[in-house]
C-alpha positions in Angstrom: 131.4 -118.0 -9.7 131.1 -115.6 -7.0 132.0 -112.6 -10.1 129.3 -114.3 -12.1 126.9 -113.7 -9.8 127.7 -110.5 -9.0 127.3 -109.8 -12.7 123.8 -111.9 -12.5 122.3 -109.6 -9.8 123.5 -106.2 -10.9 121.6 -107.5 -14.1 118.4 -108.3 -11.9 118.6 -104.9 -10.7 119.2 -103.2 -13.6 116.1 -104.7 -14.6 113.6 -104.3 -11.6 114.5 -100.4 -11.5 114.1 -100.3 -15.6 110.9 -102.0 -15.3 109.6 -100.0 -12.1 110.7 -96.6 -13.9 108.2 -98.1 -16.6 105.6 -98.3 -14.3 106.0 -94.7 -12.9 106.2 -93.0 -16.5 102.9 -95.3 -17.5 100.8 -94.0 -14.4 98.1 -92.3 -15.9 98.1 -88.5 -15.0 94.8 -86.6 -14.2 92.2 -86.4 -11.6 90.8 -88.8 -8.9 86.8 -89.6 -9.3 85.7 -87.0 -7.0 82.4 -84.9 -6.9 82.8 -80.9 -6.8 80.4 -78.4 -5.7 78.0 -76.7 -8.8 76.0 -73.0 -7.9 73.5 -72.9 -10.4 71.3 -69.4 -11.0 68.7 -68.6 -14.3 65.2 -69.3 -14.9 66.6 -72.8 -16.6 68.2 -74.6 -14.3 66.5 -74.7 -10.5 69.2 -74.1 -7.6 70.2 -77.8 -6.1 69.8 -79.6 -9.0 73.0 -80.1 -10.6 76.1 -82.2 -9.9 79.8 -82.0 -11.3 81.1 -85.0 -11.5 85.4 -85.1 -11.8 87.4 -87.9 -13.2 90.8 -88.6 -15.1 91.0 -85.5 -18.0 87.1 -84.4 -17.3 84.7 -82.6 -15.7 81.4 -83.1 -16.3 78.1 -81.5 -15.5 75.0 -83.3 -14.8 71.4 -82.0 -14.6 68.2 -82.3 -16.1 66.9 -81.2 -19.5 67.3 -77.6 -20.1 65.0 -76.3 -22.6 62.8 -73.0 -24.1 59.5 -73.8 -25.1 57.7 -71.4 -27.7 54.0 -71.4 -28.9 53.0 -68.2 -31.1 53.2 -65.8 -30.7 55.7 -65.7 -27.6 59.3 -65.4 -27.4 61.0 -67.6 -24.5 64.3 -67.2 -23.2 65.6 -69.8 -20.4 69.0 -68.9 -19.0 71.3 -71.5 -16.7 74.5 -70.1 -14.9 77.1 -72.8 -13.9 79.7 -71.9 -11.1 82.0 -75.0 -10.4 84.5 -75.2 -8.0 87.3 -77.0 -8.9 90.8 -77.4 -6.4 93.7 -78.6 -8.4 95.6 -80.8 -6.1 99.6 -79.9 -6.0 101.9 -82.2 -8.3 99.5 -81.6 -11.2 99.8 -78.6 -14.0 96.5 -78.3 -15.5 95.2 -76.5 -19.2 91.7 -76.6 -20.0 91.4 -77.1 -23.8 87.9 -77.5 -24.7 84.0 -77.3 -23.3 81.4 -80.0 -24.9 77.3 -79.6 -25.2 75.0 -80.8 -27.0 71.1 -80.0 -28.0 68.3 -80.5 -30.1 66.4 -77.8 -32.1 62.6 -77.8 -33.4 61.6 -75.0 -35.5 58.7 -74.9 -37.7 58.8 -72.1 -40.5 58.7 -68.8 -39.9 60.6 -69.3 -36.3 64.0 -69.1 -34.7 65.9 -70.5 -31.8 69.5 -69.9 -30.5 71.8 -71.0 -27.9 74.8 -68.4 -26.6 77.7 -69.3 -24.5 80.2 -67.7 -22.3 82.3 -69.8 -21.1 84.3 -68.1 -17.6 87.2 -68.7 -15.4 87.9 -66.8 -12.3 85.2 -64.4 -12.9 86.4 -63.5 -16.6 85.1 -64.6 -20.0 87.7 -67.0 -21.9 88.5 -66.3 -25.0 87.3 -69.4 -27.5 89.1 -70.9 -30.9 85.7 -71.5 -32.3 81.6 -69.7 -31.8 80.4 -70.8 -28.9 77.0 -70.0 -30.1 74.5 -71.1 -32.8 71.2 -69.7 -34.4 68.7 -72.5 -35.9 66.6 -71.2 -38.6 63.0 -72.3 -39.9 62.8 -75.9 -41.0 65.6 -76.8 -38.5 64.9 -80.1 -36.6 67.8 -81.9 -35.7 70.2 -82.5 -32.8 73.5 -80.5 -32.6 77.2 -80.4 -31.1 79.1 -78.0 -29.7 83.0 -79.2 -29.1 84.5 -75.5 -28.3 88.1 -74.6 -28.0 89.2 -72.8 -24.9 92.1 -70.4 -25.1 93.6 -70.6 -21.4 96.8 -71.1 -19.9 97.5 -73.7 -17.3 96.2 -74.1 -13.7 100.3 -74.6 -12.4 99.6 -76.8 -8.9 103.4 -78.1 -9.1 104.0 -77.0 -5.5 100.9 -75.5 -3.9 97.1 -76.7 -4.4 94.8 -74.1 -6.4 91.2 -73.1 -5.7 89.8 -72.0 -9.0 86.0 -71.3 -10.2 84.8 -72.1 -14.1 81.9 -70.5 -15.3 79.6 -71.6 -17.8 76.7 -68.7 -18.8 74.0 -70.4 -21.1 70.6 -68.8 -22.2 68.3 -70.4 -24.8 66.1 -68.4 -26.9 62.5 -70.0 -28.9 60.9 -67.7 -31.2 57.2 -68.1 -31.8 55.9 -65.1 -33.7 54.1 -66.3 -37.0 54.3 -69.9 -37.1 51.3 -72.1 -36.9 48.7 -71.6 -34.0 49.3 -75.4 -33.5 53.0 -75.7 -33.5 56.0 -74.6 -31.3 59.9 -73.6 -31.6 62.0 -75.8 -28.8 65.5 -75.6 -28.3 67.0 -77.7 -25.6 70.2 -78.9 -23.9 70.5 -82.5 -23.5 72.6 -85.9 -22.7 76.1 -86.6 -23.5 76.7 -89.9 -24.3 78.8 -91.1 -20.9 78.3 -93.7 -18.1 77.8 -91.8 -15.5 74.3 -90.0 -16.0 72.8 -87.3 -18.1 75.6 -84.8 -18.6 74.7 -81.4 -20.0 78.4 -80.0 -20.3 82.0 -81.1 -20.0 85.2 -80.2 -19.8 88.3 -81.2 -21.1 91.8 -81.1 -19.7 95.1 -81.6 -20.4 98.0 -81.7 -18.1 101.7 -80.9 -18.6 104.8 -82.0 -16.7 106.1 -79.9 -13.7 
């Protein structure tokens, strides 16, 4: 009897460490909900008004509509500067992989609008998989996405936190010469379908074992 239950409780802990291993490799990895500081400069975006929001495998942007406005026969450009501050915390080896925006874009004939991107890290443009930007010709009215590819290598916190700063340079142009006296050319940067308020750019992440 006694062998038997020697046999019985190496079997029990066999089991408890099998299914707490389980548990471990099943935590979710990523980032803690936490808010992190946003700069904002440009003639788009007023200073104080924008919040990033950080959470799991995203980082996400919130502020108001930014828009350019055009009536003939004017030409509008609005431009919005993110800096975001983000820390890595150690244990955690982190790759951006892609940066999310979308818009809408009203342009009677005869007009134009665009929307250029530069997407920054540490003071240095990153090099994208796919055109950031995108020209909207007359007749255009219609909303429109941007998923964009990041090329970047990881953010390695395995031992030691990391302060890094993202950059995200935006300027939206309305052209108004020659269309009706009674219309206007708009180009705007608006919600993101989430949950936690109106969103204007995120971030992806991955993350890769230490």
């Amino acid at each position: 009897m006694k062998i038997l239950s020697a046999f019985i409780s190496s079997l029990t802990l066999v089991s408890l460490n099998i299914v707490g291993l389980s548990q471990v490799q099943a935590q979710p990895v990523g980032f803690e909900f936490q808010k992190v500081p946003v700069t904002l400069l440009g003639t788009g975006c007023p200073q104080g008004t924008a919040e990033g929001i950080l959470n799991g495998d995203t980082l996400s942007i919130t502020f108001s509509e930014f828009e350019a406005l055009a009536s003939p026969p004017k030409v509008v450009s609005k431009s919005c500067n993110l800096r975001i501050g983000l820390n890595v915390p150690s244990g955690l080896n982190v790759q951006p992989i892609n940066v999310k925006y979308i818009g809408f874009a009203d342009v009677p004939q005869a007009g134009s609008a665009a929307v250029n991107v530069k997407i920054l890290f540490q003071g240095q443009i990153i090099p994208t998989i796919n055109n950031p930007n995108a020209t909207f010709g007359p007749g255009f009215s219609d909303v429109w996405t941007k998923d964009v590819g990041v090329v970047l290598g990881t953010i390695n916190a395995c031992k030691n936190p990391v302060s890094s700063i993202f950059g995200i340079n935006t300027n939206l142009t309305a052209r108004a010469r020659g269309i009706p006296a009674n219309q206007e050319t708009q180009i705007r940067i608006d919600t993101i379908d989430t949950t936690i308020g109106p969103v204007l750019f995120q971030i992806k992440f991955g993350f890769k074992p230490c």
